[in-house]
N, C-alpha and C positions, 0 to 999 in steps of 0.2 A: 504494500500500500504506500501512496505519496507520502511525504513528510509533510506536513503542514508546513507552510510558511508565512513566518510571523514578524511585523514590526511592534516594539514597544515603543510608546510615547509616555514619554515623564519628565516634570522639568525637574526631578531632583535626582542626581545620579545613582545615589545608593538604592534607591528603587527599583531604579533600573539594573541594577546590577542582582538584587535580588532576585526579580521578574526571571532574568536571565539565568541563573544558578537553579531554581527552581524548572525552569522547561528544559533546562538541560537532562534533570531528571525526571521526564516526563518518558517512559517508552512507549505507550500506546493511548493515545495518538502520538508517535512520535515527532519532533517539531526541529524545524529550524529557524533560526533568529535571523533573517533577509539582515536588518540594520536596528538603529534605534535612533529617536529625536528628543529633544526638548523641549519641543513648543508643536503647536500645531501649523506653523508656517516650515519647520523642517520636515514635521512629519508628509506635509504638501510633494514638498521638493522630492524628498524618499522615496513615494509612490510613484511619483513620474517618471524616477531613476528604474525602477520597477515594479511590477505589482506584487500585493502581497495575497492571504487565504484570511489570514484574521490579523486586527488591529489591537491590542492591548492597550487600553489610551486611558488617560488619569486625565480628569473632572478638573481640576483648580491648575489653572496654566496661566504665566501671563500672556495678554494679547488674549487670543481667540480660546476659548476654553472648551474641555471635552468635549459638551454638548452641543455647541456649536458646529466641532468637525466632523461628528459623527452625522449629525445632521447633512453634511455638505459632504461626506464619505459616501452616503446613500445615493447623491447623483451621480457615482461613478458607474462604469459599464464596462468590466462585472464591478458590482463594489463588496468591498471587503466585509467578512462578518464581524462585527465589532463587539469584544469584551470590552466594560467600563472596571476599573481598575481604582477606588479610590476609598480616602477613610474616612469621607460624610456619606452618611448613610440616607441623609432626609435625601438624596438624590434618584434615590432606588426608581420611584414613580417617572423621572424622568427619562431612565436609564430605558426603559419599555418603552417610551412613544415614543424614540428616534430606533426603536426593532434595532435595540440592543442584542445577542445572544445570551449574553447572562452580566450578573452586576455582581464583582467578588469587593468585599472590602477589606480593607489592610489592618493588620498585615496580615498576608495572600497564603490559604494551607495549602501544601502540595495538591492535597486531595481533591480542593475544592477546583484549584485551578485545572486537573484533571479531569475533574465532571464539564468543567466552560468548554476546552477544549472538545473534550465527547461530542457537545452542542454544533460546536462549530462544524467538526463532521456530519452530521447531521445536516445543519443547515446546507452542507455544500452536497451531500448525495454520495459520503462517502463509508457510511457506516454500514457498510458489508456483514455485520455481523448481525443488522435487526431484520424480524421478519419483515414481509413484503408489506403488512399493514400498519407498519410503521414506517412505514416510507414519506408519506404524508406527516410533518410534525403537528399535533394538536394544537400547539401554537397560531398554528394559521386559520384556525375557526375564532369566528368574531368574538374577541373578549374585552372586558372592561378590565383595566389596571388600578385594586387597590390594596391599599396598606393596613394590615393588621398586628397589632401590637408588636410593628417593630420587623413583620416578614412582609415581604411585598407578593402581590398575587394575580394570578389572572382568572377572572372569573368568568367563565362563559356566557358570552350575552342568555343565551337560551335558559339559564340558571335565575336570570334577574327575573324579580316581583315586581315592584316596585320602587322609588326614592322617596324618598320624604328630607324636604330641608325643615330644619330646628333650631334656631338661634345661626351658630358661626356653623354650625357642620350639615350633614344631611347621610340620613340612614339609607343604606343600603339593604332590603331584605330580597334573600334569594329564596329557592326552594329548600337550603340547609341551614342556611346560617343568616345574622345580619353582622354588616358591617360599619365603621362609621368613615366617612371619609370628609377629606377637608377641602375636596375640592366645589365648583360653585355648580348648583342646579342647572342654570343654562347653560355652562360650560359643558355638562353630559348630557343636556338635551341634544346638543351638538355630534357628541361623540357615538349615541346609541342612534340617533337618526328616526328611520321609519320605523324601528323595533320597538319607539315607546310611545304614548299618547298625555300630554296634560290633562290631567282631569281639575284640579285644581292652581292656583298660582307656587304651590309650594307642594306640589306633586308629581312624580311620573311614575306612570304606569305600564308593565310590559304588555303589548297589545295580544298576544298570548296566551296572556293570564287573564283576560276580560273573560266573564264569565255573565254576569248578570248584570242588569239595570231597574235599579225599583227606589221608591219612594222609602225610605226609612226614619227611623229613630234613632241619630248619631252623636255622642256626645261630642259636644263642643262643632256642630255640625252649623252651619248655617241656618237654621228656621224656615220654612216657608209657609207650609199649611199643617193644621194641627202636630205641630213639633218636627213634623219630617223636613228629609231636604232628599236629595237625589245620591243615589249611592250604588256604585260598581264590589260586586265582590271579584276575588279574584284567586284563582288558584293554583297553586293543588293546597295553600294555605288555608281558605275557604273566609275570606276577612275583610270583610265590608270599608270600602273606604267612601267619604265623601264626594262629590262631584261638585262643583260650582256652576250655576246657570249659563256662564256666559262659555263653558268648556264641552255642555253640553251637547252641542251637536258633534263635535268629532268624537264625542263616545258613541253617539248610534251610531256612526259611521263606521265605527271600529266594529261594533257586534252584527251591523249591517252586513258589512263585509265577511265577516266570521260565518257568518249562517250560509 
């Protein structure tokens, strides 16, 4: 099998040295180090010198920082599989929306950087060793990116119930679990798309999980006629949520469509 080949980007050299002493000792996937940069204007220069299979690239740089190059790594053709390599962790959620391979933080186990590597084969179509149905990474099914107590995660849009924003945060409940995340409601009305529906100004709903539409009895619900207001349940939870009159019509449209 090919050897992988690798650039690291780090502006602090002992990092990079370490990086390198550790892939040295990697035998499967086994790896070669093309070169190494300091900034992400060397790491530029590098690639153009040659191309590489994966990028090792650390977050706090002066000048143009990880996320930036990884970002601008993705327009190449082919472009590189990119490890994030760094020791802030609040990055992790970032490290996913520029289709990171994996996010290791410092200081780097052998181990772990031999499972990133694993990935990166993977991602290039070279892990001869999985079956055929895993040829396809799960990865590439539509998932939302969040952070739980410290591990970062992808959660399969097909998974999501509902959002709920609450003050500074906004609940994520799936069919297992909820989570809380810090990012903004409209920001993942954005990210999930045709997948959810507004029912209210501080709700989304996966259109999925619409199940019913009826007049209810909802605490802390809007009022309309004798106590009720309008309410979608939604499943496989079975949990009645609110609706707001003016959201009203893209929910029949939703179970319109469902039928």
């Amino acid at each position: 099998m090919d050897r992988l080949r690798v650039l690291i980007v780090d502006d602090e050299p002992l990092a990079r040295m370490r990086l390198r002493s550790l892939l040295a000792d990697c035998v499967r996937p086994a790896v070669t180090v093309v070169d190494e940069a300091g900034s992400a204007a060397e790491a530029l220069h590098a690639l153009a010198r040659q191309p590489v299979d994966a990028v090792l690239l650390d977050i706090h740089m002066p000048g143009m920082d990880g996320i930036s190059l990884a970002r601008k790594l993705r327009e190449q053709q082919p472009a590189p599989a990119v490890v994030l390599v760094t020791a802030h962790a609040e990055h992790a959620l970032q490290a996913f929306e520029v289709d990171a391979v994996d996010y290791l933080t410092k200081p780097v186990r052998r181990a772990r950087l031999q499972e990133a590597l694993g990935r990166v084969e993977h991602r290039l179509g070279r892990a001869s060793l999985s079956p055929p149905v895993a040829s396809v990474p799960a990865a590439e099914a539509p998932t939302l990116v969040v952070s739980d107590r410290g591990r970062v995660l992808r959660i399969p849009v097909s998974e999501v119930v509902y959002l709920r924003a609450e003050m500074k945060y906004v609940t994520l409940c799936t069919t297992k679990h909820r989570y809380v995340l810090d990012d903004a409601l409209t920001d993942l009305e954005q990210r999930l798309g045709s997948a959810v529906v507004r029912i209210h100004r501080s709700m989304l709903v996966a259109k999925s999980a619409v199940r019913a539409l009826e007049r209810r009895a909802l605490p802390g619900a809007e009022a309309e006629e004798a106590g009720e207001s309008w309410a979608v349940q939604v499943d496989p939870i079975g949990e009645w949520l609110a609706v707001s009159r003016r959201q009203l019509p893209q929910v029949r449209e939703v179970l319109a469509r469902a039928g």
